[in-house]
LOMARSE-431133 format. One record per residue (C-alpha): chain; residue in one letter; x, y, z; residue number from 1. Coordinates in steps of 0.001 Angstrom, whole numbers, plus 500000, padded with zeros to 6 digits. Example, Ala and Ser with C-alpha at 12.3 -4.5 7.8 and 13.67 -1.06 7.14 Angstrom:
# residues 2
A	A	512300	495500	507800	1
A	S	513670	498940	507140	2
//
This chain:
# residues 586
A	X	507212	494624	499987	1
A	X	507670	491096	501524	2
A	X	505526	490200	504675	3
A	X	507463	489038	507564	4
A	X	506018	487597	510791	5
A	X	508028	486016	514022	6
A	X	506630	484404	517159	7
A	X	508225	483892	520603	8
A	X	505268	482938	523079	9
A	X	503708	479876	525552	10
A	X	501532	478191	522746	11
A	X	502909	475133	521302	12
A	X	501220	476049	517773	13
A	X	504202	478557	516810	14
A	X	504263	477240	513609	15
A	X	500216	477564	512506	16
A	X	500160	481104	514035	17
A	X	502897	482176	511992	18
A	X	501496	481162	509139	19
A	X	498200	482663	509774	20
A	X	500222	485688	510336	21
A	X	501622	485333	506910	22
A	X	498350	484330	505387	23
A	X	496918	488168	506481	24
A	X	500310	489841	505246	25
A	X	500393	488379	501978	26
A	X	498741	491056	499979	27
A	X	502707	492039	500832	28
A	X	504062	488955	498100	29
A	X	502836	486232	497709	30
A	X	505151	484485	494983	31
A	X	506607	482051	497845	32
A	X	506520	481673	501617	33
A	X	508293	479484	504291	34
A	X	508508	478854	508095	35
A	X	511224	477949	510327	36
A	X	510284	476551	513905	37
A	X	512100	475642	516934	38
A	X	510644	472211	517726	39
A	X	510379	471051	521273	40
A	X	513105	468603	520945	41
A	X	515608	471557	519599	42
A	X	515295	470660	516161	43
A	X	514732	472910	513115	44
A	X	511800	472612	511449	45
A	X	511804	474707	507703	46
A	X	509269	474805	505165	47
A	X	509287	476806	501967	48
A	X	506907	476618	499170	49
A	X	506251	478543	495547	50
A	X	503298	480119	495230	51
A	X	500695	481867	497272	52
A	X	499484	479904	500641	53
A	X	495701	479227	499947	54
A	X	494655	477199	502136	55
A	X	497533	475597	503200	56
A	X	498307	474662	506634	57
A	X	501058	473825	509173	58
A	X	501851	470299	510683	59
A	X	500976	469740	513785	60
A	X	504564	470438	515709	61
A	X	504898	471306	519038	62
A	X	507341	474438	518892	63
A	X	506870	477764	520832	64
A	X	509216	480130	518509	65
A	X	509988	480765	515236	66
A	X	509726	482807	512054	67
A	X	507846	483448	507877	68
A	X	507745	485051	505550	69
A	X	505717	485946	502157	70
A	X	507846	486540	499420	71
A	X	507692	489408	496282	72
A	X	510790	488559	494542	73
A	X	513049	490949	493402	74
A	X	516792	488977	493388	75
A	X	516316	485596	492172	76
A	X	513105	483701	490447	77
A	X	510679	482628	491953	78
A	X	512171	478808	493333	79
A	X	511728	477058	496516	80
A	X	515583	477748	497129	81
A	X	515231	481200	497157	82
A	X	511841	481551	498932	83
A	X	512669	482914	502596	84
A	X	513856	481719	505717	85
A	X	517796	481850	505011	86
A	X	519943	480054	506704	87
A	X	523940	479296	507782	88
A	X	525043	476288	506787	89
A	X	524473	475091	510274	90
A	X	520844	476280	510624	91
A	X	522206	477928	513821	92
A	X	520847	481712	512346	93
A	X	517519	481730	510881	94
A	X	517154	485390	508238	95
A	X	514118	486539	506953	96
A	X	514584	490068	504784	97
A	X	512576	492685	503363	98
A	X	513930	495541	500812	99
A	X	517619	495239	498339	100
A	X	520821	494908	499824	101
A	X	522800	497023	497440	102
A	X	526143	495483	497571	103
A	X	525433	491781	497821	104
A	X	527743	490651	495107	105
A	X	530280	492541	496492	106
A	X	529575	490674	499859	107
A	X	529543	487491	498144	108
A	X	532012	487153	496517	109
A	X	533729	487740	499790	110
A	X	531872	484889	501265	111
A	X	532872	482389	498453	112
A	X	536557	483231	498773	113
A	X	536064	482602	502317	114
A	X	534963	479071	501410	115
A	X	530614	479897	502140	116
A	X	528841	477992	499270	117
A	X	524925	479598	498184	118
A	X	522126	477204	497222	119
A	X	520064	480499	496012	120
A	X	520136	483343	494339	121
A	X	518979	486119	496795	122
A	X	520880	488823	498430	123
A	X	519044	487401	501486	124
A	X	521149	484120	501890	125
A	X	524349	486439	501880	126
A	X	523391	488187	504896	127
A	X	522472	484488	507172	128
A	X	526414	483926	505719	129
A	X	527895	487072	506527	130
A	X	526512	486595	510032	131
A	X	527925	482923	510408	132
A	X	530984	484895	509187	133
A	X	531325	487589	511593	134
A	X	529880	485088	514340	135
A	X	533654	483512	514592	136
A	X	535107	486763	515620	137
A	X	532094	487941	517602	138
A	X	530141	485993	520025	139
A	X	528049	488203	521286	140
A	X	524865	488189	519507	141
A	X	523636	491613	520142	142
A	X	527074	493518	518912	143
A	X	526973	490544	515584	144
A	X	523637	492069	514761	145
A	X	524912	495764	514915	146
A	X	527936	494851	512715	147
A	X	526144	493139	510365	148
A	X	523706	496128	510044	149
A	X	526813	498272	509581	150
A	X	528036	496137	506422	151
A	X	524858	495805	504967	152
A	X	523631	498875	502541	153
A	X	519664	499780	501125	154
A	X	516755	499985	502339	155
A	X	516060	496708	504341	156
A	X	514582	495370	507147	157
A	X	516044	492510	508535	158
A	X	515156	489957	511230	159
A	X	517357	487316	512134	160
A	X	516413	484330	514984	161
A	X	518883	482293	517217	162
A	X	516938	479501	517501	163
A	X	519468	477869	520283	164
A	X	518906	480532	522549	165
A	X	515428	481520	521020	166
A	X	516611	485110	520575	167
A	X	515361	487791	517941	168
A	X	516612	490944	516520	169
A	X	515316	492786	514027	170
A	X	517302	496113	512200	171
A	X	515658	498297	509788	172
A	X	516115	501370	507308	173
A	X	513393	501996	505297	174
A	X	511541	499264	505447	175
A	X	508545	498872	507858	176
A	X	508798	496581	511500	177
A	X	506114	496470	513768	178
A	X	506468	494829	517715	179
A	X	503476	493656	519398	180
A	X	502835	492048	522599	181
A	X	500494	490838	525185	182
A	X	500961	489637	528445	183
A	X	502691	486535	527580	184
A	X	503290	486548	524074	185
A	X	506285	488633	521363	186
A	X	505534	489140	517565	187
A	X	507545	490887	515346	188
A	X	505281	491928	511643	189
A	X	506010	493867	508607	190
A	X	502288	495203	508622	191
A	X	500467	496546	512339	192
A	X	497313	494585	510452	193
A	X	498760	491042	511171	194
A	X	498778	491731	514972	195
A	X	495512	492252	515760	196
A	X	494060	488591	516322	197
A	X	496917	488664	518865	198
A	X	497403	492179	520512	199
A	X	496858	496168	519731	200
A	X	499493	497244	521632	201
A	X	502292	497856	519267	202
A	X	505638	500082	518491	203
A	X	506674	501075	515077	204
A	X	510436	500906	514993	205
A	X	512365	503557	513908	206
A	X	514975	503997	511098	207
A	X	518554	502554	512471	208
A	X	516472	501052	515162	209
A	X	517159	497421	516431	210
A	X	514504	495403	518421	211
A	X	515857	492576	520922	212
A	X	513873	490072	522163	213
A	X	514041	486934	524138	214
A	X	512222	485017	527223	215
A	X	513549	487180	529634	216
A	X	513101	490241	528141	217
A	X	512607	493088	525267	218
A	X	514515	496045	524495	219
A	X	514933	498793	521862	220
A	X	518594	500290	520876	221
A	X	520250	502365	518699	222
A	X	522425	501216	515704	223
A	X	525149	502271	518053	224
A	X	523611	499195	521075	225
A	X	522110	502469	523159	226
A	X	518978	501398	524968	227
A	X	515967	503642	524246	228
A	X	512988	503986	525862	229
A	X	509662	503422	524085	230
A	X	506129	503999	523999	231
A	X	503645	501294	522655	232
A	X	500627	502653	520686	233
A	X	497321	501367	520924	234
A	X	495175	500803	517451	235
A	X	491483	501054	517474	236
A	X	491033	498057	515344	237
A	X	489506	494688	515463	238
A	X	489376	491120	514745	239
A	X	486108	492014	512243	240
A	X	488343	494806	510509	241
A	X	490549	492151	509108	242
A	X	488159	489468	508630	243
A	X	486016	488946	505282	244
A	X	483343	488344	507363	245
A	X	480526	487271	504221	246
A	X	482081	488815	501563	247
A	X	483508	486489	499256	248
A	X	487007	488756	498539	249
A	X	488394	491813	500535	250
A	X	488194	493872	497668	251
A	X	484481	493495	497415	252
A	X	484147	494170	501425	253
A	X	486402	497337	500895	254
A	X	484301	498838	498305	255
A	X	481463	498046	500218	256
A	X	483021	499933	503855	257
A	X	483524	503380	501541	258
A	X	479953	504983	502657	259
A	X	480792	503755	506185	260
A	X	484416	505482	505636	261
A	X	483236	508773	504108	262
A	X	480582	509234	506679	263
A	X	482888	509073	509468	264
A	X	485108	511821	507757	265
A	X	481971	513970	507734	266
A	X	481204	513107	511689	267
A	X	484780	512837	513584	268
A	X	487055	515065	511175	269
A	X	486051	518431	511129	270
A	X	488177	519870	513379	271
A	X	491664	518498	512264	272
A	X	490314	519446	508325	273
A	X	489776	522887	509439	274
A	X	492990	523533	511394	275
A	X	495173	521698	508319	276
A	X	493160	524057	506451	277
A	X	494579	527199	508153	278
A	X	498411	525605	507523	279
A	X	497963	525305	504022	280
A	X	496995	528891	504022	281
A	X	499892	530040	505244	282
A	X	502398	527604	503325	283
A	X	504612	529470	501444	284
A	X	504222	527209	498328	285
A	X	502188	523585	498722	286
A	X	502939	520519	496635	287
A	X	500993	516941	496841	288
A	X	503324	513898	496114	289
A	X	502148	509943	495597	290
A	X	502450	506933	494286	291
A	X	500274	505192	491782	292
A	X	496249	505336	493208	293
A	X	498056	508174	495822	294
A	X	499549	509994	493150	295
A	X	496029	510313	491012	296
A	X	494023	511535	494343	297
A	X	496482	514424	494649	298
A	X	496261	515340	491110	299
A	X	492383	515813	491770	300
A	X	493339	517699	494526	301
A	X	495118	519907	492596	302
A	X	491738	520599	490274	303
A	X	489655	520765	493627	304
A	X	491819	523158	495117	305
A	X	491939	525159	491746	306
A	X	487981	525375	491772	307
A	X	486941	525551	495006	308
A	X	489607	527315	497246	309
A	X	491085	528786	494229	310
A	X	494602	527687	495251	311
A	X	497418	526982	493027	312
A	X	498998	523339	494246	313
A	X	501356	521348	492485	314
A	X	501577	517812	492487	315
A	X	504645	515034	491679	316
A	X	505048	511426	491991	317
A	X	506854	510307	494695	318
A	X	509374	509204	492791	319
A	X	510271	511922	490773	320
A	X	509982	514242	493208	321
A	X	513420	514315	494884	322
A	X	514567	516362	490929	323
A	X	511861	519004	491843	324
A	X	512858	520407	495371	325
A	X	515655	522495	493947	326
A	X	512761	525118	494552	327
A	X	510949	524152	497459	328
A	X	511684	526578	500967	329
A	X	511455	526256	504091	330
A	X	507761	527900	504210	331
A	X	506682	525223	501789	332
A	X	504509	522576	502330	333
A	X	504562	518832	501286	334
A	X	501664	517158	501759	335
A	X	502364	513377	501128	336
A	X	499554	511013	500396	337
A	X	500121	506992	501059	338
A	X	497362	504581	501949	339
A	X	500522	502397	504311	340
A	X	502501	505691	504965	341
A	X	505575	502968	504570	342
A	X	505762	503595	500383	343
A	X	509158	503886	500219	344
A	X	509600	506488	497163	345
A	X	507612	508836	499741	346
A	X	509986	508286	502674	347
A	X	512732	509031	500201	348
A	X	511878	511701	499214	349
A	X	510583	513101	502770	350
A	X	514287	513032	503570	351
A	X	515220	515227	501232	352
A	X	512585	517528	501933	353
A	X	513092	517386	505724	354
A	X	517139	518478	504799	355
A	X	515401	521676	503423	356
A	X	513207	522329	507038	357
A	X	510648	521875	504641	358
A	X	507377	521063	506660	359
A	X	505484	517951	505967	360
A	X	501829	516977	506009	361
A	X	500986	513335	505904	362
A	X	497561	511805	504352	363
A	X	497992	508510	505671	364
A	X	495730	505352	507197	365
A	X	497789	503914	509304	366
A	X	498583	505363	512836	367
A	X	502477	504888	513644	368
A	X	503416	504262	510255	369
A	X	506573	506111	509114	370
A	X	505139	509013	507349	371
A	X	502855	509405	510051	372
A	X	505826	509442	512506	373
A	X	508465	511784	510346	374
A	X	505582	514681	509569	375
A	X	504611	517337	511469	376
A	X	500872	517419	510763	377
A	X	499019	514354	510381	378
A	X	495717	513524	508909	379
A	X	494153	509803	509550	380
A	X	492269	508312	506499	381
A	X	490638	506113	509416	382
A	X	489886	503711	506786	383
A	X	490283	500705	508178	384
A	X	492903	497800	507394	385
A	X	493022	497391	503268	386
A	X	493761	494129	502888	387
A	X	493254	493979	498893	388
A	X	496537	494918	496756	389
A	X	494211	497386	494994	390
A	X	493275	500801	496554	391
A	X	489087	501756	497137	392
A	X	488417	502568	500214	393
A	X	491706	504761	500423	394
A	X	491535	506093	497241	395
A	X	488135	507689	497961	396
A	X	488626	508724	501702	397
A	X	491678	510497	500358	398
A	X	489563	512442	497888	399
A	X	487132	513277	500245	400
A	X	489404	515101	502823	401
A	X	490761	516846	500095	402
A	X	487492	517898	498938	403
A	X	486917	518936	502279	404
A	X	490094	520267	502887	405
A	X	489317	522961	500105	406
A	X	486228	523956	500980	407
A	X	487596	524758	504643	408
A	X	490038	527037	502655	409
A	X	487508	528534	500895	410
A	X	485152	528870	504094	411
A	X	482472	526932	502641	412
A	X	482893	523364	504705	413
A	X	479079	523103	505274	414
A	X	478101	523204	501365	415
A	X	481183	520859	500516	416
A	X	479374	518028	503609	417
A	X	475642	518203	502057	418
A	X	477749	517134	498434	419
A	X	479716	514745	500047	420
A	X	476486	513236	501164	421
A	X	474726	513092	497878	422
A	X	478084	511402	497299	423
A	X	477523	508891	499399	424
A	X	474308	508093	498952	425
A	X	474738	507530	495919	426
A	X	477506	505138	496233	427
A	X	475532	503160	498437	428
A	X	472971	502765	495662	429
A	X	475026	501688	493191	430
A	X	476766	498856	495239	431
A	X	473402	497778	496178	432
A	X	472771	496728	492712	433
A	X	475699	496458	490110	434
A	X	474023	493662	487384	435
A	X	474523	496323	485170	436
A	X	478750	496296	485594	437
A	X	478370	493122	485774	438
A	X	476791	492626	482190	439
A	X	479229	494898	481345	440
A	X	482311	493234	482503	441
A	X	481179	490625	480606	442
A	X	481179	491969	477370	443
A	X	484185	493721	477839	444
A	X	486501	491091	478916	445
A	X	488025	489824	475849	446
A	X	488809	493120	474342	447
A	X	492366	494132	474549	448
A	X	492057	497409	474700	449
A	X	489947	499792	476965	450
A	X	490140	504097	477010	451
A	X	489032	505962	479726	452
A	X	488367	509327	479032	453
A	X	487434	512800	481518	454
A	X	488329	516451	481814	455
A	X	488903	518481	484745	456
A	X	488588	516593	488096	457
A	X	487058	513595	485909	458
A	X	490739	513458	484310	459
A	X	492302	511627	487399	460
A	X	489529	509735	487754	461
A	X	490169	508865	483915	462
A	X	493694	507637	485374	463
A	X	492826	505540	488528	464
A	X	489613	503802	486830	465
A	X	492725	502771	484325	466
A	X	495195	501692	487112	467
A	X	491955	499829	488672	468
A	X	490881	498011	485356	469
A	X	494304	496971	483969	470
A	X	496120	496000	487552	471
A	X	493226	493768	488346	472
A	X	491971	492253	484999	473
A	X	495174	492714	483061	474
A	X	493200	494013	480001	475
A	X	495290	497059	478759	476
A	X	493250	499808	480038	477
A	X	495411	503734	479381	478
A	X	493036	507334	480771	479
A	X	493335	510377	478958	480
A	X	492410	514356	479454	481
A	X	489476	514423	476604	482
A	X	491273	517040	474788	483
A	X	494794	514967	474120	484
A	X	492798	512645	471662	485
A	X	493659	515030	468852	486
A	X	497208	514635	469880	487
A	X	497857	511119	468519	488
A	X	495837	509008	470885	489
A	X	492666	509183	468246	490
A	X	494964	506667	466016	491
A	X	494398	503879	468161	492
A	X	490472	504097	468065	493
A	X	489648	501084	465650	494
A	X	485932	499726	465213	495
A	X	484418	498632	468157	496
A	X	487154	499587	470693	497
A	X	485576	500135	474185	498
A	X	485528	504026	475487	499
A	X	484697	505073	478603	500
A	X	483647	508747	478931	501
A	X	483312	510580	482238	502
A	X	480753	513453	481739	503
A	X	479156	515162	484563	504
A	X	477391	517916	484508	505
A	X	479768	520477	485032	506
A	X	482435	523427	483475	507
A	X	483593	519954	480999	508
A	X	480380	518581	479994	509
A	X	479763	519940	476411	510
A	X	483793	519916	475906	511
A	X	483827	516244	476725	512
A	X	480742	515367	475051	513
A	X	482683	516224	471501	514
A	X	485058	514081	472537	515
A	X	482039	510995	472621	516
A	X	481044	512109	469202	517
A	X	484995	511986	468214	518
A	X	485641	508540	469205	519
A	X	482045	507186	468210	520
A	X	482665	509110	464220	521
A	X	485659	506464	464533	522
A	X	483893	503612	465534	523
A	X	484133	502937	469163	524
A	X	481963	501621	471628	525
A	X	480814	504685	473952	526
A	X	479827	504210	477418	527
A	X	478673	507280	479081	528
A	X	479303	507665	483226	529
A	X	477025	511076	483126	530
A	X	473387	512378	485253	531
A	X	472538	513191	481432	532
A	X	471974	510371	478760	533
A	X	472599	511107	474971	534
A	X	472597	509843	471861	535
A	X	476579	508995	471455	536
A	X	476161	506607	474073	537
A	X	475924	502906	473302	538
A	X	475834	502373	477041	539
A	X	474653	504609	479480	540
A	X	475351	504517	482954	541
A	X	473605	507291	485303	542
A	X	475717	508839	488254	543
A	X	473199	511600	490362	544
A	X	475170	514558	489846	545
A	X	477127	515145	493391	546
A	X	478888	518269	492190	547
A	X	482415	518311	492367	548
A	X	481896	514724	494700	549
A	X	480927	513232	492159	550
A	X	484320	512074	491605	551
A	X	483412	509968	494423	552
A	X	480635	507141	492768	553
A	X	482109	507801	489623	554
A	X	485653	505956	490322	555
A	X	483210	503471	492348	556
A	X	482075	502460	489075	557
A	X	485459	501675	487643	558
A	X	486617	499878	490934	559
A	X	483010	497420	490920	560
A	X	484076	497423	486822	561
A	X	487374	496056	487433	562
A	X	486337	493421	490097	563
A	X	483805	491697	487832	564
A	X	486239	491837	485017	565
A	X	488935	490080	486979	566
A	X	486059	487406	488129	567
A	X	484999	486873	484541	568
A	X	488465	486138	483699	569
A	X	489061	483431	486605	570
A	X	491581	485540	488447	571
A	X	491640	486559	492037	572
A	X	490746	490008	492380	573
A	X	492694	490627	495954	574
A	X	496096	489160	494581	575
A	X	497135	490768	491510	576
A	X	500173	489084	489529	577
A	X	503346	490795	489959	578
A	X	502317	493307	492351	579
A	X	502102	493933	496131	580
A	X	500122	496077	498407	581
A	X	502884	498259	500463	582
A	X	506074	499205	497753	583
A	X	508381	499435	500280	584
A	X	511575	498911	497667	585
A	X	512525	500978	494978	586
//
C-alpha cells in the first residue's frame, strides 16, 4: 500500500519535492510519513511524523538527494519510531519498504544475536540491519542489494539509498515501482501519478527487477545483476489531471469527470470493445475476478452479459480465486478488473492462472501497470489519475465497457451507445444539483444502520452503494438481493431504520417493489431510487430510466450520498481511516 518517493536531481529543494511527492501518493497510507535528505554539508537530515501530512512542509535545506515515504501500517502501531525511513545504526543506508517481509522474526532474531539493537517494531528496520550486516562481507553495493533481495521473502518493494555515494536501488516482487526522468533529474515512485509535475516518461519495473541509479548513470538488472535493456513509456497525463483544480476534495472532482470519462469510451473505444468482444466469443469458459468496488462491477457484468449477450460468465474475488482454477483450461478466459492494475490479490492469482496458459484480459486504468503488463489483451479505463481512496470514476467506466462489451457480443453496440448516453446525461443532471442528497445525508447521518436493497443488475449496485456509504462515512451500511430479506435479514428491520430500494423499470420492478412494502409493513424508512414514484416511498428520488445503464446514475447517487454523509460527520471524504487506495499486500 505505502507510497514511496526518492529524488536524485540539480535542485537544492530535494527535501520539499519529496514531500510533495508524498503529499500526491498518500491516498497510498497516510498513518505516518518521513524524509531523509542528503544535506549539502554531507549530513543526514530525517524527519518522521504520525499522522497524515496536511499541510505540512519541509525546512528550507539545501540537499539535492534523498528519500519518503507515506506509511499504512501493517507491523508495528502507528509511532514515530516505526514510521519510515529505516536506518543502520550509522545512518550510512537509508530503507524505505512497501509490502510484508515474511520471515522478519526469523531475520531478527539473527540480527540481535549478532549484537544489532531495533528502536521499532517493523519488519522494515530489519532489512536497513541485515544490509549493514551483509555490508561487512560485501562491499560492493550493487551485489549487497541482490543478496539482500535473495534473503528477504513476500511481496515487497524495497528501495534503499547510499547517501555517501548518493546511490539508489530499488528491488521489487509484487509490489509496484515506477522510474521517471527528465533531462536532468531521477525519481523513483510507488504510483506513475506522483511523476507527472516532474516528467511522463516512465518504466514500470518488473517482478525480480532491480533499478540502479546514481549521478553518472541508470541501469536496469536482473535479480541475478544482468543488465537489461528498457523502454520508457510515455503517459498522456497532466499537471490538471492530478490537481483539484476548484473542487474542494478529489472525490467530488472524480464524480464530477464520470460524464467526461464515459463519453470518451463512447468516442475513442469502439474498436478495441469490438475486437475483445470477438475473444470472449471464442473463450472456452470466461470468468471476471476483483477486488472490493472491482469485484461488484464484474458481478454486474455477469447480469449484463446474462441479458444482453446471453452469455454465461462467472465471477470470483480476487482473493478467493486461486481455490477455483482447479477447472479453468487453457481456452479459458480471465478477465481481471483493477482500477491500479497493481492489487495484489489479482497479480496472485494471475500467476496461477498464467501456470495453466490460461489467457488473461486486463480492465485496468493505468498504462504499464502490472496487470496491464502480464495480460495478453488489454483494455484502458482511460479514466484519469483517481486520487480519492474511494472508487467513482473507475467504478462506472468499468461498467460501461462491460455494458458495451456485451452488446458487441450480442451485435447490438449502436443501441447499447444511445443508452449509455441517456446514462450520461443524466448523470450530469444530477451532479448539477444534489440539495436533495444533501438533505438527505443529513438526516441520515446519525443512524447506525443503513440497507441497500436491488435485484438483478441493481443487486451489485445494492453492494458498491454499501462499500461507498460505510468506507467513507463509517455508518454500517450492508446491500442485499431483494429476495434474501425473507432469509433472516428482515429481523434486523426495526422502526425507522433507513432502506434504500433500487427499482427501475425493468424485469425486477414489481418483484422489488414487494420488497418496499416488506420493509415499510416493518417500519422502515423507504427511499425509492426508481423513474416511477409510489406510495411505499417516504423519499423518492427519480433516476430517467437508462435501460440496463441505468446502473450508471443510479450508483452516482450512492457515491454523491456517501460524500455528503462523510462531510456532515466532519471527516475527510478522500482519506478514509484504515484504508488505502492501491492494496498492494495481502
Amino acid at each position: 500500500m505505502c507510497g514511496i518517493f526518492a529524488y536524485l536531481g540539480h535542485k537544492p529543494n530535494a527535501g520539499t519535492i519529496i514531500l510533495d511527492g508524498l503529499k500526491s501518493l498518500e491516498y497510498r497510507g497516510y498513518d505516518s510519513w518521513g524524509v531523509a535528505i542528503k544535506t549539502s554539508d554531507d549530513k543526514i537530515h530525517l524527519e518522521k511524523h504520525t499522522g497524515k501530512i496536511g499541510n505540512n512542509v519541509f525546512p528550507e535545506i539545501h540537499s539535492f538527494a534523498g528519500i519518503g515515504h507515506t506509511r499504512w501500517a501493517t507491523h508495528g502501531g502507528v509511532t514515530e519510531n516505526n514510521a519510515h525511513p529505516h536506518t543502520n545504526a550509522k545512518r550510512t543506508i537509508i530503507v524505505v519498504h512497501n509490502g510484508i517481509v515474511e520471515n522478519f522474526s526469523e531475520i531478527k532474531n539473527m540480527l540481535i544475536n549478532e549484537g544489532y539493537s531495533f528502536i521499532s517494531e517493523t519488519d522494515t528496520e530489519v532489512i536497513a540491519h541485515l544490509l549493514d550486516h551483509l555490508h561487512k562481507h560485501i562491499s560492493d553495493h550493487k551485489q549487497l542489494v541482490l543478496e539482500l533481495f535473495s534473503k528477504v521473502r513476500g511481496m515487497n518493494a524495497i528501495i534503499v539509498f547510499f547517501p555517501e555515494s548518493e546511490e539508489f536501488f530499488a528491488i521489487k516482487n509484487g509490489s509496484p515501482v515506477v522510474f521517471g526522468k527528465n533531462e536532468n533529474e531521477l525519481f523513483i515512485a510507488s504510483d506513475a501519478s506522483a511523476l507527472i509535475p516532474h516528467t511522463n516518461s516512465v518504466y514500470f519495473l518488473d517482478d525480480n527487477e532491480m533499478l540502479y541509479l546514481s549521478r553518472k548513470q541508470y541501469a536496469v538488472t536482473d535479480n541475478e545483476g544482468l543488465e537489461k535493456h528498457i523502454e520508457f513509456t510515455e503517459l498522456s497525463y497532466s499537471k490538471e489531471d492530478v490537481d483539484l483544480g476548484s473542487f474542494p476534495h478529489f472525490m467530488m472532482k472524480e464524480i464530477h469527470e464520470q460524464p467526461r470519462v464515459l463519453r470518451s469510451i463512447i468516442d475513442t473505444q469502439k474498436r478495441t470493445i469490438e475486437e475483445l468482444a470477438e475473444v470472449i466469443k471464442k473463450a472456452y469458459g470466461t470468468y471476471f475476478i476483483g477486488c472490493g468496488t472491482a469485484f461488484y462491477a464484474g458481478l454486474a457484468g455477469t447480469y449484463l452479459f446474462s441479458k444482453i449477450a446471453k452469455r454465461h460468465v462467472n465471477v470470483a474475488v480476487g482473493s478467493e480465486f486461486p481455490y477455483l482454477i482447479d477447472f479453468i483450461k487453457e481456452k479459458s478466459l480471465v478477465i481481471a478488473l483493477s482500477q491500479s492494475g497493481e492489487t495484489i490479490d489479482i497479480i496472485s492469482s494471475l500467476k496461477k492462472v498464467k501456470e495453466k496458459n490460461t489467457k488473461i484480459m486486463a480492465i485496468t486504468n493505468v498504462l504499464g501497470s502490472t496487470l496491464y503488463r502480464m495480460s495478453d489483451y488489454k483494455l484502458l479505463l482511460n479514466a484519469g489519475p483517481e486520487k480519492c481512496v474511494l472508487a467513482t470514476k473507475s467504478f462506472t467506466a468499468k461498467i460501461a465497457l462491460l455494458y458495451l462489451i456485451s452488446h458487441a457480443i450480442d451485435q447490438t453496440y449502436e443501441d447499447g451507445c444511445v443508452y449509455l448516453k441517456k446514462a450520461i446525461a443524466e448523470v450530469e443532471r444530477i451532479i448539477k444539483d444534489y440539495s436533495k442528497l444533501q438533505k438527505l445525508a443529513d438526516m441520515l447521518m446519525n443512524k447506525n444502520h443503513i440497507f441497500i436493497l436491488g435485484r438483478g443488475v441493481s443487486y451489485p449496485t445494492a453492494l458498491e452503494s454499501a462499500l461507498k456509504i460505510k468506507e467513507v462515512s463509517y455508518i454500517h451500511a450492508e446491500g442485499f438481493a431483494g429476495g434474501e430479506l425473507k432469509h433472516g435479514v428482515m429481523a434486523l428491520i426495526e422502526e425507522g431504520t433507513p432502506v434504500i430500494i433500487y427499482n427501475p423499470s425493468d424485469e425486477t420492478y414489481e418483484d422489488t417493489l414487494s420488497s418496499a412494502h416488506e420493509v415499510k409493513a416493518r417500519g422502515a424508512y423507504v427511499i425509492g431510487i426508481s423513474d416511477k414514484p409510489n406510495a411505499v416511498y417516504n423519499e423518492f428520488i427519480q433516476i430517467e430510466n437508462c435501460g440496463d445503464a441505468t446502473v450508471i446514475p443510479n450508483v452516482v447517487i450512492a457515491q454523491l450520498l456517501g460524500y455528503f454523509l462523510a462531510l456532515a460527520k466532519g471527516y475527510d471524504p478522500d482519506k478514509p481511516r484504515n484504508l488505502a487506495k492501491s492494496v498492494t499486500v495481502k
